[in-house]
N, C-alpha and C positions, 0 to 999 in steps of 0.2 A: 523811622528806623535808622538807627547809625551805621557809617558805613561801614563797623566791624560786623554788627549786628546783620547786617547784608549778605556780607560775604559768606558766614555762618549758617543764613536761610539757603542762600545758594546749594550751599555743599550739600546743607538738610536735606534740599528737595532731588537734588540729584544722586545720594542715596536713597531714599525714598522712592526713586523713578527706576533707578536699579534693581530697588529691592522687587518691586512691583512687576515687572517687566521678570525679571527669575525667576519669579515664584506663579505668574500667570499660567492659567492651563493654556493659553491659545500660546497659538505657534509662533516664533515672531523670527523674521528673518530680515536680516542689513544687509543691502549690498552697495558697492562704489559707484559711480555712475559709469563704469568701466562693466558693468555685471557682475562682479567678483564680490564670494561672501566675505563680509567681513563682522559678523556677527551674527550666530544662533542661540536661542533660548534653551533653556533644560529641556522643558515640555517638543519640543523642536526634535530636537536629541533622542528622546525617550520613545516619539510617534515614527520616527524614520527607521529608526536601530543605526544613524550614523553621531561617530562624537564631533564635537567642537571642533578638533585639533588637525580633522581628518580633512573636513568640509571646508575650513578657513582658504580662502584664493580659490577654490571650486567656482564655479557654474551654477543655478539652482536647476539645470538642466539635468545633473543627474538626478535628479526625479524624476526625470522622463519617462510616463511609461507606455509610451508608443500612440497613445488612445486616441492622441490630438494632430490634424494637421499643423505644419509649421506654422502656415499662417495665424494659427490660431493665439500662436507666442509673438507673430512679427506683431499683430494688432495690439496687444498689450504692453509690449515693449514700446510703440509706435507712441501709443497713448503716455506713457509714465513721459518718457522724454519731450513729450511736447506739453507736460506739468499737470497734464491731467492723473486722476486718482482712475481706479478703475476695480470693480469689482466682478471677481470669476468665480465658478466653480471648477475646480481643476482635479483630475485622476492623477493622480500620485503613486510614482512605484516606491515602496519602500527598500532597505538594503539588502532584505531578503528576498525581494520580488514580487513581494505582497501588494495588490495595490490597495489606495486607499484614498476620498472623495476628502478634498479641502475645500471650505466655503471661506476665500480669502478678500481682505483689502486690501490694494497692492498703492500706494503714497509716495511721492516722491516728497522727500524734505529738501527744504532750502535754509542756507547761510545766512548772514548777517548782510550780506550785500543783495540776496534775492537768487542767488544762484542755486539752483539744484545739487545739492551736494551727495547726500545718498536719496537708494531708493527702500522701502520698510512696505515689508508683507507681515499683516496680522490673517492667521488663518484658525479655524477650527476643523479638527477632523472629528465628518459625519457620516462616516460612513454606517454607524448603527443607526443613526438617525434616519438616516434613506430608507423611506419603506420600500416594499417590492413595487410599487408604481413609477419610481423614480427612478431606480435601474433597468426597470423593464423601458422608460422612454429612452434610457441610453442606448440599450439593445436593440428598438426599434428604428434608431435612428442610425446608429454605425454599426462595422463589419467586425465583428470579432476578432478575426483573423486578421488583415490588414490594417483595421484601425481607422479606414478611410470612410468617410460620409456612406449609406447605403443606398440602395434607387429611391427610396422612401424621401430619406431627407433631399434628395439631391433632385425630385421631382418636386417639392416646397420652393426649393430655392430657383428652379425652372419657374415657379407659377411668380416668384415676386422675380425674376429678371424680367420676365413679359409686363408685369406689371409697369416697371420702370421704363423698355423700352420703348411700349404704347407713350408714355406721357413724354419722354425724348425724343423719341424718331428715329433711335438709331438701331446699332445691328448687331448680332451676337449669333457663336456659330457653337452646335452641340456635336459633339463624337461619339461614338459608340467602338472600342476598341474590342479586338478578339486575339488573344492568343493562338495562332494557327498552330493546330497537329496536339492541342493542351492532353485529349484525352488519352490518346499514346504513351505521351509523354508522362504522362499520371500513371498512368498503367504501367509503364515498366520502370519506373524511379521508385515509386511507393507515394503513397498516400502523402507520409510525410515530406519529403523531397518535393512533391507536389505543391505544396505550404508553402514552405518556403522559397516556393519559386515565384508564387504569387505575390507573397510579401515583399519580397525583392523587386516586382514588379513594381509594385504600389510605391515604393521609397523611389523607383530610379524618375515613376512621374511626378511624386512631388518635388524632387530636386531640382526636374525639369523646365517644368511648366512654370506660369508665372505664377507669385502669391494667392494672385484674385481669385484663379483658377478655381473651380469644385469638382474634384477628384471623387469617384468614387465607385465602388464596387458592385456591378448592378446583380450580378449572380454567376456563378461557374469561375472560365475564365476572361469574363467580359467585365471591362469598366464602360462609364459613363464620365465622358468630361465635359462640363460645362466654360465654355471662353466668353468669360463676361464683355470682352472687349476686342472685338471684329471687323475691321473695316470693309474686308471683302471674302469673297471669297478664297481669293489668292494669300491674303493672311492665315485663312483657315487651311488652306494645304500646306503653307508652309509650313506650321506647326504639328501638322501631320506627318508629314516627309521627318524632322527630328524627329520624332517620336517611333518612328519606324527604324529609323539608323539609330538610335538609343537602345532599342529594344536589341539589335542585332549581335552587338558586345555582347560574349560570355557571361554565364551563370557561373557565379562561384556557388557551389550547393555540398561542397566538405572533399568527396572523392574524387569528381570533374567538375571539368568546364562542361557548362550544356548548354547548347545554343536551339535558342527560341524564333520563331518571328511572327510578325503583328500585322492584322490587316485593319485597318478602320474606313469606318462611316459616316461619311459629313454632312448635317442639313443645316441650314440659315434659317434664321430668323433676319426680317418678313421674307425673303424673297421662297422660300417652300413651305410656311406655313403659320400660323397665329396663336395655335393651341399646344399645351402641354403635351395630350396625348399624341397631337399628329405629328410636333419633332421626333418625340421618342420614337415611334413606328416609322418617319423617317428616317431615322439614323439606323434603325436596326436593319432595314431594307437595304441602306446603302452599305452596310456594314457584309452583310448578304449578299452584295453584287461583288463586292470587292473579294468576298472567299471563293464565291464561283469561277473568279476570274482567274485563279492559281496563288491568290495570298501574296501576304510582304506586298502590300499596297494601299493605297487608300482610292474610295469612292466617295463620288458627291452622289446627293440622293437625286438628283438630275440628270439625265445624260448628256444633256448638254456643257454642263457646269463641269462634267467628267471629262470630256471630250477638252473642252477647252483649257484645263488642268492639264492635262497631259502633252499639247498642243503647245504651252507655254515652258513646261520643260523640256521638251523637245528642245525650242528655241535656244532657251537658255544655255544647256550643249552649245548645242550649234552655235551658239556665238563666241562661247568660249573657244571652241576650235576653230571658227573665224579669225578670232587674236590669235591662235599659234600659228595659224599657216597662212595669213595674211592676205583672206581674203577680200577686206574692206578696201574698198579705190573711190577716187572722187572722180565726179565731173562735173566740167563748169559750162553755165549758161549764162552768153552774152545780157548785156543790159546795152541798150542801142538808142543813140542819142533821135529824139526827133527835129532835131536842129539840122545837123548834117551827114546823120544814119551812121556814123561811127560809134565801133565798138567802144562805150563808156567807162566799163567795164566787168567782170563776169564773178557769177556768184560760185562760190565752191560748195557742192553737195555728195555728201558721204552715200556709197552707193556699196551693196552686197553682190558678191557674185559667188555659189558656193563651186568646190570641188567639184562637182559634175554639171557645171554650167549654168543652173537655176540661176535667177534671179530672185530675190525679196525685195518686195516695196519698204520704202522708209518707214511709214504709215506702221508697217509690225514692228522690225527691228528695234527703232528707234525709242518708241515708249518699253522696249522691252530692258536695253540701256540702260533705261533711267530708274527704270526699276533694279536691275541689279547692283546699281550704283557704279559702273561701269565708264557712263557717259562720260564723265570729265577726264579719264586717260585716253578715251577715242577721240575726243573733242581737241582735247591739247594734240594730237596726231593729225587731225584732221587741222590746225591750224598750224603745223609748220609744216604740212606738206605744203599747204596753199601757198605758203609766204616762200618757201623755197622751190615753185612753182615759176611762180610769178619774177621772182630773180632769175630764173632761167632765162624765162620768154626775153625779159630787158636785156641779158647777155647776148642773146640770139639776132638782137635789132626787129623784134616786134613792135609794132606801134606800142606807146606804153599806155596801159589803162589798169585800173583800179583791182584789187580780186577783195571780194567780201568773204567773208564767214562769220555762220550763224553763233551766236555763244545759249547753248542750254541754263537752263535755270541754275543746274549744280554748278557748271563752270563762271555764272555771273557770279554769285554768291560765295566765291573763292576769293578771301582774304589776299592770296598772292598771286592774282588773276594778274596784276600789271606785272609779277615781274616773269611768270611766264611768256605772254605777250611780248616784253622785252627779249627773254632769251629766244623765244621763234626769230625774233626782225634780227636780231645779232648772228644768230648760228645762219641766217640765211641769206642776210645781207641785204635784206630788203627796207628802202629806203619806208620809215611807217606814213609818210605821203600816199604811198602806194595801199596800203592797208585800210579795211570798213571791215566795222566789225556792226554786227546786224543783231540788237535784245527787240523782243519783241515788249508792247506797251505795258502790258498785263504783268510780265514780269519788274518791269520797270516801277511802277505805281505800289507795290506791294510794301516797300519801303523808300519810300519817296526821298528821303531823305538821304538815307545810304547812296542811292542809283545816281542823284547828282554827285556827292564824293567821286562814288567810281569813275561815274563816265568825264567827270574833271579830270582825274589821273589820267584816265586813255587819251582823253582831248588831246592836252599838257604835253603826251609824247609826241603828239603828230599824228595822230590817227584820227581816223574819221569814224560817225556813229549813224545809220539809221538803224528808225521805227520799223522793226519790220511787222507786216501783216496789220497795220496802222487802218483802225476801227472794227476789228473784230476783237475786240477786248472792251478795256475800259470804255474809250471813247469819249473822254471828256475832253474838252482844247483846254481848259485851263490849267493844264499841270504842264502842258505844253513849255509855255514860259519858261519855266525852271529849269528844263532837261536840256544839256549841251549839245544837242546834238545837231545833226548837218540835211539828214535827209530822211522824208517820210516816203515808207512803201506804202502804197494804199491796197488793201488786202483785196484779194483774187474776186470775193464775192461783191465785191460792188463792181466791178469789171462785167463776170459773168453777163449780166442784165443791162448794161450801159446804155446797149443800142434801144432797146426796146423799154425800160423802167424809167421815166421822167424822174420818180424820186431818187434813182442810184443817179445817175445825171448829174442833180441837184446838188445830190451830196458829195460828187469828186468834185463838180464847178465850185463849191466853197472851198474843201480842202486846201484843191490846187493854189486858189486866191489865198486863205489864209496863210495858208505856208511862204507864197510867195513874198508876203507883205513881212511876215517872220523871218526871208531872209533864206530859208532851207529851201531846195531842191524836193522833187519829186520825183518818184518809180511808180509807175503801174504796172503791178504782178499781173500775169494771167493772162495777157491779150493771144487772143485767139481765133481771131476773127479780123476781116480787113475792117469792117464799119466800126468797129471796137477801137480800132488804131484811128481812123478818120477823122472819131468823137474825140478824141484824145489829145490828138495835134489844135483841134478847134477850139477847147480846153483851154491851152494854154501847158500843155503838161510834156516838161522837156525829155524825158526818159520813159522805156517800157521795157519791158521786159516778159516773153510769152513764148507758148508754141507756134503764133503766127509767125514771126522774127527767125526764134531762133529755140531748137530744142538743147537739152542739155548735152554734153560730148563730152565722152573722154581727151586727154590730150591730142592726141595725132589728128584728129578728127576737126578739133576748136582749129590748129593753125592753119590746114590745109585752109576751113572757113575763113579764116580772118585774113587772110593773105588772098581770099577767091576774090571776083567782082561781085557784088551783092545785088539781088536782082529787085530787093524791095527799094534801093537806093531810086530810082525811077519811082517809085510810090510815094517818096517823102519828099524829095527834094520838092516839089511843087509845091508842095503844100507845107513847108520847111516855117518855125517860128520867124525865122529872120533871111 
C-alpha cells in the first residue's frame, strides 16, 4: 500500500471506529488519567438522561448512587492505574434518580510510548436483564437504607478473614457499635429524621475508618465493623475512642443540630475466640457491658482487656499533665571504679513523681512514651538536663566523672540526633569527653549499617558509646567489630546468678576477656550482692554498677555521697585490679 493510500486507510478506519463507537448500544465512556470525562457515547447519553456537554470535565462519580462502599471505587481505580483492566457490575443512579445495574469493562489505554493515557468503560445496562434472583442477592447482601454491607455479607467476609488469619498467624479485631438513646431519639424526630441520622452515620464511618475496613449494618441502630488489620488490642481501642469522638459532632438533620453518642464492643481474634459465631456474641456482650456502663464508651469483651484499656488512658492523661506541670526529674546512679572505688561516673534516669507524691515505675511510663510518640521530646529533655547537670557539678569542683544517658529507639533513629546532641553540650557547656551516650545492642543491629554512620558522627564529636544491657538481645560478638563504640554493659541477668550459675560465670569470664582484647571497658549492671562484687573483681571486670554500691539519688543526695568517705572502699581496695 502507498503511503497516500495509508494515510486514506488511516482516516477510513478511524471514521469507521467513530462511526462504530456512536452508533453502539453499549455505553462507552473516556476519561483522562486525571478522572475527568472526556468523552461519552449517545447510547451513554440516552441511559443516564445526562448530555455530552453537561458531563464533559465531570467525575463518573455522579453516577454515584450511594449502594457501593468507597472502597469499592478505590479498588478499581487502584486496579485501572496499575494497568490492569477490570470488570464490575456496578448500580448506577441515573439523572433522575432512577438507578440502574451496568455490567461494565473498565481498560486503561496506552500511547505510543506505553503510557497509560486514558482510561475507557464499555458497559451495558441490565437492569431488565437481572431477574428477581439477582436483586434479591443484592438485597440479601446490603442495607437498603445505608447502602452498607448487612450482617449477612459481613459475617462471609468474617468466615474468610479467619480463614486467612488461621494460615497467617496474625490478628484482627471486630466491633459491634450502638447508638446510645437511638430509640427516643427515633421517637421524637420521626421515623424519617431517624433515617437519616443513620445514614449519616454510616457515611461519617466510612469516611472514617480505613479502606479495608467492613462497615456494616447489623440491624436497628447497631453496626458491625470488621478491622482486618489489628496489632493489638490497644490498636483496636484506639479506633474506638475516634469513632466515639466522631460520632459526638453534630447532626445536621435539616431543622437542628442533634447530638448522638456511641458505645462499642470489642473482641480479638485469636486471643477471645476462633469462630464466626462466638466473635459476634462477643462483640455484642461487650457492646452490652459498655451500655450498662452509662454509654459514650467502649468495652473489650474481657475484663481484663477493659481494665487495662482504661488503665492505659489513664496514663496517657497523666502523662500529658506530667509535661505541663513538670513532673519528670532524673536521678543518677554512680558506676564505681573496682580499680580504686572512685566514682567513674553516673547514669542519668528519668524518674515520675506525680502531684500528690506517688511514684511510677519506669517499667509503665516509659513504654507508655513510646507509644504516644512522646519519647524523643522527653529524651531530648532528659539529655540536656544531664549535660547541664554535669557542668554544674565541674563548676562546683566535684571530682570530674562521666554522666551517661540512655537514647530510646525513636531518638537513635533521628536523622538530627547529632545536632541535637551538639546543641545540649553547647547550651550547657559541657566538654562531650564528659558525655556516654548508652543504645542498647538490639537496637543497634537492626540497621547495622546506619548504627555505625551514627555512632561515627557521636564518636567524631568526642563522645563516648556503650552497649547497654550487652547480651539480652542479639548477642552475637561478630557485629561487635564494626560498632564504634568504647564500653560494654553486661545486662543485669547474667549478674543475677554469677555467684551460684557456673554457666553466667563462664559467660562474663569471656565477655570481660573478649572486650578487653577489643580494647573496650566493661560495666556490670545489677550487682547486688557482696560475692557478686567479689566474682567480678576476680573477673578482671573494672567497673559495676548496683544496689550493692550504690542506689539511684536525686541530686542533693549523689553530692552529699560523692563527697562522703565510702564505706565499700575497704572492700575493694584489697582486692583492687592493680
Amino acid at each position: 500500500m502507498k503511503a497516500p493510500d495509508y494515510h486514506l486507510h488511516l482516516q477510513d478506519s478511524y471514521r469507521l471506529f467513530t462511526s462504530i463507537v456512536e452508533q453502539t448500544a453499549d455505553l462507552v465512556l473516556v476519561t483522562n488519567t486525571e478522572g475527568y470525562i472526556i468523552y461519552v457515547n449517545p447510547a451513554w447519553e440516552a441511559c443516564t438522561g445526562y448530555g455530552r456537554e453537561e458531563v464533559l470535565g465531570q467525575r463518573p462519580s455522579l453516577l454515584n448512587s450511594g449502594r457501593h462502599e468507597k472502597a469499592f471505587f478505590t479498588r478499581i481505580w487502584q486496579q485501572l492505574v496499575s494497568g490492569q483492566s477490570a470488570q464490575e457490575l456496578v448500580i448506577n443512579a441515573k439523572r433522575d434518580g432512577e438507578l440502574f445495574y451496568e455490567e461494565k469493562t473498565l481498560t486503561p489505554v496506552r500511547n505510543e510510548q506505553g503510557q497509560i493515557a486514558y482510561f475507557v468503560s464499555i458497559g451495558k445496562d441490565i437492569t431488565r436483564q437481572l431477574d428477581q434472583q439477582d436483586q434479591l442477592s443484592y438485597l440479601t447482601h446490603y442495607d437498603v437504607l445505608t447502602g452498607l454491607p448487612n450482617r449477612a455479607l459481613l459475617t462471609e467476609r468474617l468466615e474468610q478473614r479467619l480463614r486467612d488469619a488461621r494460615v497467617a498467624e496474625d490478628s484482627f479485631a471486630l466491633l459491634c457499635l450502638g447508638l446510645d438513646r437511638f430509640k427516643s431519639i427515633n421517637e421524637s424526630l420521626g421515623n424519617k429524621l431517624g433515617d437519616e441520622l443513620l445514614k449519616q452515620t454510616a457515611e461519617r464511618l466510612a469516611n472514617l475508618l480505613p479502606k479495608n475496613a467492613t462497615i456494616a449494618r447489623s440491624s436497628g441502630d447497631e453496626f458491625l465493623i470488621l478491622l482486618h488489620q489489628t496489632r493489638n488490642a490497644r490498636a483496636a481501642a484506639y479506633t474506638a475512642h475516634k469513632i466515639i469522638h466522631e460520632l459526638e459532632r453534630p447532626f445536621d438533620l435539616g431543622e437542628m443540630d442533634t447530638y448522638i453518642s456511641a458505645s462499642i464492643g470489642i473482641t480479638l481474634y485469636p486471643h477471645d475466640g476462633d469462630s464466626v459465631d462466638q466473635l459476634l456474641n462477643n462483640a455484642d456482650i461487650a457492646l452490652h457491658r459498655a451500655k450498662q456502663a452509662g454509654g459514650q464508651d467502649y468495652c473489650y469483651f474481657t475484663d481484663e482487656l477493659t481494665r487495662d484499656a482504661v488503665n492505659r488512658f489513664q496514663m496517657e492523661n497523666q502523662l500529658r499533665q506530667a509535661l505541663l506541670h513538670k513532673e519528670f526529674f532524673l536521678e543518677y546512679q554512680p558506676r564505681i571504679s573496682l580499680v580504686d572505688g572512685s566514682v567513674r561516673g553516673v547514669e542519668a534516669l528519668l524518674r515520675w513523681k506525680k502531684v500528690d507524691g506517688t511514684r511510677v515505675s519506669p517499667a509503665e511510663f516509659i513504654p507508655q512514651l513510646e507509644e504516644m510518640g512522646l519519647i524523643t521530646s522527653v529524651g531530648e529533655w532528659v539529655l540536656h538536663t544531664a549535660c547541664m547537670q554535669a557542668s554544674h557539678w565541674q563548676e562546683a569542683g566535684l571530682p570530674p566523672f562521666k554522666v551517661s544517658v540512655n537514647l530510646s529507639a525513636r531518638q537513635f533513629q533521628q536523622a538530627d540526633l547529632c545536632r541535637v546532641v551538639a546543641k545540649c553540650l553547647e547550651h550547657s557547656g559541657l566538654d562531650p569527653a564528659w558525655l556516654e551516650l548508652e543504645v542498647t545492642e538490639s537496637l543497634m543491629i537492626q540497621d547495622l549499617g546506619e548504627s555505625v554512620t551514627m555512632l561515627n558522627r557521636l564518636r567524631e564529636m568526642g563522645i563516648s558509646i556503650a552497649i547497654d544491657d550487652f547480651g539480652a538481645g542479639y548477642s552475637s560478638l561478630g557485629y561487635l567489630k564494626h560498632l564504634p563504640v568504647n564500653t560494654l554493659k553486661i545486662d543485669k541477668g547474667f549478674i543475677d546468678e554469677l555467684a551460684t550459675d557456673v554457666a553466667d560465670a563462664a559467660i562474663v569470664q569471656a565477655v570481660i576477656n573478649m572486650a578487653h582484647r577489643m580494647g573496650l571497658e566493661v560495666t556490670a549492671e545489677g550487682v547486688e550482692q557482696a560475692d557478686q562484687l567479689d566474682l567480678l573483681i576476680s573477673l578482671g571486670c573494672e567497673e559495676v554498677q548496683g544496689f550493692y554500691l550504690a542506689r539511684p539519688m536525686p541530686v542533693p543526695q549523689l553530692e552529699d555521697w560523692i563527697l562522703a568517705p565510702k564505706s565499700y572502699s575497704r572492700h575493694l581496695l584489697p582486692m583492687g585490679l592493680y
